[in-house]
C-alpha positions as CSV (number, residue, x, y, z in Angstrom):
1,X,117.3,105.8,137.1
2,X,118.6,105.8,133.3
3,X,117.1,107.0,130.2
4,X,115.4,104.1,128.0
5,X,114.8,105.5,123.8
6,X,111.6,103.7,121.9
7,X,112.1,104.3,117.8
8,X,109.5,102.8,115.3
9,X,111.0,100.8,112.7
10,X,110.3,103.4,109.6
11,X,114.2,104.5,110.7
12,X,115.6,101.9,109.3
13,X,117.8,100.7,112.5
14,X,117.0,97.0,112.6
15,X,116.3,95.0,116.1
16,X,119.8,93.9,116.5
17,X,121.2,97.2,116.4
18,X,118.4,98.5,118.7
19,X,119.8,95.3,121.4
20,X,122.8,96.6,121.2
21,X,122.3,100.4,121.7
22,X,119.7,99.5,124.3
23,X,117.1,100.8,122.3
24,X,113.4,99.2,122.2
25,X,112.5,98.6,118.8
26,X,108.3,98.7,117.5
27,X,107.7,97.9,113.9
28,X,104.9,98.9,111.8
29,X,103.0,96.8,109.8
30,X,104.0,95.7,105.9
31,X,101.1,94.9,103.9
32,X,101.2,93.0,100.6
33,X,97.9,92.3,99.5
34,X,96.5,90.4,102.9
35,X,99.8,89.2,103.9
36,X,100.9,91.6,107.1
37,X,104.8,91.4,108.2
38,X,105.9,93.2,111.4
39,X,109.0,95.6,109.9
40,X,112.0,94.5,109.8
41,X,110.7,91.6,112.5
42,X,108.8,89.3,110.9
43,X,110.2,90.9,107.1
44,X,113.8,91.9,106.9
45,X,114.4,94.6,104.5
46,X,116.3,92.0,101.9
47,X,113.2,90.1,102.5
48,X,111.1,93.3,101.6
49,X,112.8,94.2,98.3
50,X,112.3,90.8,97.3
51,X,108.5,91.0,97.6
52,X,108.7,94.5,96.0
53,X,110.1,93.1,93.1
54,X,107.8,90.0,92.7
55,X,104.8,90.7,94.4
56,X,102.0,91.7,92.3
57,X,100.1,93.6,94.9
58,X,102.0,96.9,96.2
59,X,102.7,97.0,100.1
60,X,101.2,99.3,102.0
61,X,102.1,100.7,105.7
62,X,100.3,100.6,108.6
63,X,101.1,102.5,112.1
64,X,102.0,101.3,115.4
65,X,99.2,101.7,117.7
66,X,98.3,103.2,121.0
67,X,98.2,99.9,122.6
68,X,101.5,98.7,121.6
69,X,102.9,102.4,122.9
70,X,101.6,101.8,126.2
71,X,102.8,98.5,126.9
72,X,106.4,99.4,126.1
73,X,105.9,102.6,128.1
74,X,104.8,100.3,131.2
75,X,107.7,97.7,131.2
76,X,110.1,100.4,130.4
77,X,109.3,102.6,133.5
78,X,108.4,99.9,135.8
79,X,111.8,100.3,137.4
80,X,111.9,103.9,137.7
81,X,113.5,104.6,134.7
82,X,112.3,107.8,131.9
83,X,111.4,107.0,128.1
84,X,112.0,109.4,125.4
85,X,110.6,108.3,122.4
86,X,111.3,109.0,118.6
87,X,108.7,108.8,115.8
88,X,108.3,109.3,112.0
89,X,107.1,112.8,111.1
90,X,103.2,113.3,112.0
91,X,103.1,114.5,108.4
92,X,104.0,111.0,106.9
93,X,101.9,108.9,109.3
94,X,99.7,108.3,112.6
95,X,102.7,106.7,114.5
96,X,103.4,110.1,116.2
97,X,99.9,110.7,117.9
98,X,99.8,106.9,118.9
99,X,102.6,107.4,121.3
100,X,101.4,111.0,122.6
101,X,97.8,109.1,123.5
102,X,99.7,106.9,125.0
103,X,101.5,108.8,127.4
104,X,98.5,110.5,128.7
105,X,99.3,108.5,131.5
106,X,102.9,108.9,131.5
107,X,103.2,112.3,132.3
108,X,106.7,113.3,133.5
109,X,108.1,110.0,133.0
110,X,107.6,109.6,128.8
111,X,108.3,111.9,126.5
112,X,107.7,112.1,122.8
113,X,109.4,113.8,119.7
114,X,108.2,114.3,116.7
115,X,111.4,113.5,114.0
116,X,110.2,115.3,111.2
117,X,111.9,112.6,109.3
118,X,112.0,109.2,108.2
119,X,114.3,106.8,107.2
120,X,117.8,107.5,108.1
121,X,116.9,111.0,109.2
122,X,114.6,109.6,112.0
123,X,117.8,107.3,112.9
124,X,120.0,110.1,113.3
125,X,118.1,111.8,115.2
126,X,118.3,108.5,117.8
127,X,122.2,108.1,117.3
128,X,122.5,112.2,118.7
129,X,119.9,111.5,121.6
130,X,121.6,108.1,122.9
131,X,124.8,110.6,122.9
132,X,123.1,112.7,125.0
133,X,122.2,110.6,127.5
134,X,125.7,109.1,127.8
135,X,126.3,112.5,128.6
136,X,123.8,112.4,131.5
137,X,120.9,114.6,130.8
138,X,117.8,113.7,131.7
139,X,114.8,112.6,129.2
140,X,113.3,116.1,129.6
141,X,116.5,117.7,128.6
142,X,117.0,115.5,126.0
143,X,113.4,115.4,124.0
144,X,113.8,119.5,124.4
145,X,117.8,119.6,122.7
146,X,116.0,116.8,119.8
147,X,113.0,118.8,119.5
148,X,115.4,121.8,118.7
149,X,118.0,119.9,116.9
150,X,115.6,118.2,114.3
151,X,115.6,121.5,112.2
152,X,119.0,121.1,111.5
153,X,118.8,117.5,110.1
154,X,118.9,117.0,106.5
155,X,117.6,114.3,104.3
156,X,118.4,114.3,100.6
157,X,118.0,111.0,98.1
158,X,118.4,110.4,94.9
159,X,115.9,107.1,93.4
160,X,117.3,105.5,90.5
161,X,113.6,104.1,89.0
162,X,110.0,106.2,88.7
163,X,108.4,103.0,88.5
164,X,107.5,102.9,92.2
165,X,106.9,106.2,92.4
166,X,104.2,105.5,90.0
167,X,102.8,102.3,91.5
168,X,102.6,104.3,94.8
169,X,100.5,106.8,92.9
170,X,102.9,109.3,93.3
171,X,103.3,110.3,89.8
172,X,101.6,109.2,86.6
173,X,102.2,106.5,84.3
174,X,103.2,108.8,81.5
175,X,105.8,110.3,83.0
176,X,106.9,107.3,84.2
177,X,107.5,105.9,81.0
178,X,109.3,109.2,79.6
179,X,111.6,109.3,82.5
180,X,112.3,105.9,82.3
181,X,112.8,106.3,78.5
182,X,115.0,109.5,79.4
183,X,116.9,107.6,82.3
184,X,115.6,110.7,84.4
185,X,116.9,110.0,88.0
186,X,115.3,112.3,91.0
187,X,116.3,113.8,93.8
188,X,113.7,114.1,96.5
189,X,114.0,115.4,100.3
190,X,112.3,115.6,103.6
191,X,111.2,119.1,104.3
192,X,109.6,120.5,107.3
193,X,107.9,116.4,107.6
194,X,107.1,115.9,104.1
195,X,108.7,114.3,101.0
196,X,109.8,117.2,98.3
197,X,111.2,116.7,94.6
198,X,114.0,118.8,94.2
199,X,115.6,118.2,91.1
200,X,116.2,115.8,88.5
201,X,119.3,114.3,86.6
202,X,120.2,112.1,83.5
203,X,121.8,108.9,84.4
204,X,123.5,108.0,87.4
205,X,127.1,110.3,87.5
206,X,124.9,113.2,87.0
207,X,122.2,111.9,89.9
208,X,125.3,111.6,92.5
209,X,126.5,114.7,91.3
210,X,123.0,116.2,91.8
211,X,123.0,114.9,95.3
212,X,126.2,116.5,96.0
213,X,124.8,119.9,95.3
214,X,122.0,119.5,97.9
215,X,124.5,118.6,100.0
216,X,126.0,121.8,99.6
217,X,123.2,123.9,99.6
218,X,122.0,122.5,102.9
219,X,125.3,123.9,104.4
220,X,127.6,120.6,104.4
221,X,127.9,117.9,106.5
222,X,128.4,119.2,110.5
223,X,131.3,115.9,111.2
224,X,131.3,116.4,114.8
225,X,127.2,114.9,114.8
226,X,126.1,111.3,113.8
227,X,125.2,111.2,109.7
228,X,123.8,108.1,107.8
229,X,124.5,106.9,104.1
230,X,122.1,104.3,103.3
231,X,120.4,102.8,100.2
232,X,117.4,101.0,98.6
233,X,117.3,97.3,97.7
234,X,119.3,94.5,97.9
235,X,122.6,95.9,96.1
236,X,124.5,99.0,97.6
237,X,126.2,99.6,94.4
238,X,125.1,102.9,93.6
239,X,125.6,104.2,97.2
240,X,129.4,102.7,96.9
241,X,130.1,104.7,93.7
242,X,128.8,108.0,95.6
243,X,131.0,107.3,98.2
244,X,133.8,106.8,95.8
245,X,133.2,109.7,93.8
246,X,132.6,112.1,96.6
247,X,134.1,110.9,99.7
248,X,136.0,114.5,100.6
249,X,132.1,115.3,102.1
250,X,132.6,113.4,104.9
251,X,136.3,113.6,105.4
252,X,137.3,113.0,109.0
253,X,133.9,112.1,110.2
254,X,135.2,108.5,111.6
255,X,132.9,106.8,113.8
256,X,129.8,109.4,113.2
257,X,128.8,107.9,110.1
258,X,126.7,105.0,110.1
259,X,125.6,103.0,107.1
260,X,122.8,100.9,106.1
261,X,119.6,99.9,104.3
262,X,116.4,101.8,103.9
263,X,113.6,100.0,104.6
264,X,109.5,99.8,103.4
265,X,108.3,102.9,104.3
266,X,110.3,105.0,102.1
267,X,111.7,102.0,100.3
268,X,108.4,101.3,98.9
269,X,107.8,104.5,96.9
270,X,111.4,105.1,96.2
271,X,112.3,101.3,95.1
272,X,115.7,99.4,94.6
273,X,118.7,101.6,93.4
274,X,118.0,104.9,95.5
275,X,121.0,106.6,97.4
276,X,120.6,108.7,100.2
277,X,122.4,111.2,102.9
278,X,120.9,112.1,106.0
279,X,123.2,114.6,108.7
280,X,123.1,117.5,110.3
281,X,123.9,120.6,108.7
282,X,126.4,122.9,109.9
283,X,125.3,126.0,112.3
């Protein structure tokens, strides 16, 4: 008997990663206008940033349902083995209840955890669980040490552009157009399951220098557990000049950091250009 993972595709790892971690990938749905893509299936993130870009209708999201749950749940413990599954935070979408409906059933032999998180957050969260069952706990041990461990995972992002933010209906036109005019860059996190401004900047050495404070003040970067950097579009530039300017955060961290591209469930508010962090903070 072994211990199977499910993760929805809002964190960001794509399918072949999944195959090769022997994790079972489900994608929500992308929307743009009445074209619907299967994330990061049927769309690949460079394929999404292109439509964001170009497309004049913005996407939208749709969540995995209880029916697609269930029939991963069934083929995954046909052969006796457990499922612990990893979702987006409840607070950010529907995702999270679809899979404890369909457990009902399951009782015992699936269990569900609520991330808190999205993006790379949500992945990192997966990276320290698929550690944990190398180590040879069970999938009731190991949903209870995520549930407990989530608290200590940290999101922080900087987003280069307030233009999505506005066609997402996040913030308002004006204040768009004076923080574009401004070259106002801000820094956003995911608190307690929900996306939180906290600060702003002037251009882009201040915004990386921004994002190192938050850094900081969640504590630093714990080396010893999985951490993510990732970024928005289809050019990491302004994720390579963080690393460059402030590689001494995650000094000696080796094989625990991962890196890669966010995709349209946070890329769609946050657009092309945004850097973020996600890791554990130190205990």
């Amino acid at each position: 008997m072994a211990v199977k993972f499910i993760i929805d595709s809002a964190a960001d790892i794509i399918p072949s990663e999944c195959e090769k971690l022997g994790v079972t990938h489900l994608p929500l749905k992308v929307l743009f206008g009445e074209e619907e893509f299967a994330d990061s299936v049927t769309l690949s993130h460079e394929e999404f940033y292109e439509k964001l870009t170009t497309n004049p209708n913005h996407p939208t999201t749709s969540q995995i349902s209880p029916a697609e749950f269930e029939d991963a749940y069934e083929r995954l413990t046909a052969g006796g083995d457990e499922v612990v599954v990893i979702t987006l935070s409840s607070k950010l979408s529907g995702t999270y209840q679809s899979a404890v409906i369909a457990s009902e059933d399951y009782e015992g032999k699936v269990f569900v955890v609520d991330s808190l998180n999205a993006t790379v957050g949500e992945r990192t969260l997966l990276l320290y669980g698929v550690r944990l069952a190398a180590e040879g706990l069970s999938a009731a041990d190991i949903a209870a040490k995520l549930n407990e461990a989530r608290s200590r995972i940290r999101l922080v992002a900087t987003v280069d552009t307030l233009e999505y933010l506005k066609k997402g209906g996040r913030i308002s036109a004006t204040t768009a157009v004076v923080g574009g005019l401004l070259n106002i860059k801000p820094a956003i996190a995911l608190v307690d399951g929900v996306v939180e401004t906290m600060g702003k900047a002037r251009g882009a050495k201040a915004a990386n220098a921004l994002l190192r404070q938050l850094i900081e003040k969640a504590g630093g970067i714990d080396t010893n557990l999985p951490m993510c950097l990732a970024y928005t579009g289809n050019d990491p530039e302004n994720m390579r000049k963080f690393m460059d300017e402030h590689g001494d955060l995650w000094e000696g961290i080796g094989d625990n950091m991962n890196v890669s591209s966010v995709g349209c469930v946070i890329g769609a508010h946050a657009g092309p250009g945004a850097t973020a962090v996600a890791f554990f903070g130190k205990e």
